[in-house]
C-alpha angles and dihedrals in degrees: 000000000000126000117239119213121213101231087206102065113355090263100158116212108215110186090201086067105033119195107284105177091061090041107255118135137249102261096033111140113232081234088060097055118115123263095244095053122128140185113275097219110043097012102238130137140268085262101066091056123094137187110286105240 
């Protein structure tokens, strides 16, 4: 699964990890992530994220 950077403030999404804290499990796919979801760093959107290189 590919790693997704947050273009705001460098936050890497690693699906292997998850996101715990905001209860979302180790193996979800950054494409599974709810809607609603938000870095948990800077607070902005999915959209705002991009590939890691």
């Amino acid at each position: 699964m590919k790693k997704y950077v947050c273009d705001v403030c460098g936050y890497v999404y690693d699906p292997a990890v998850g996101d715990p804290d905001n209860g979302i499990a180790p193996g979800t796919a950054f494409e599974d992530l709810p809607d609603n979801w938000v870095c948990p760093l800077c607070g902005v959107g999915k959209d705002q994220f991009s590939v890691e290189s």
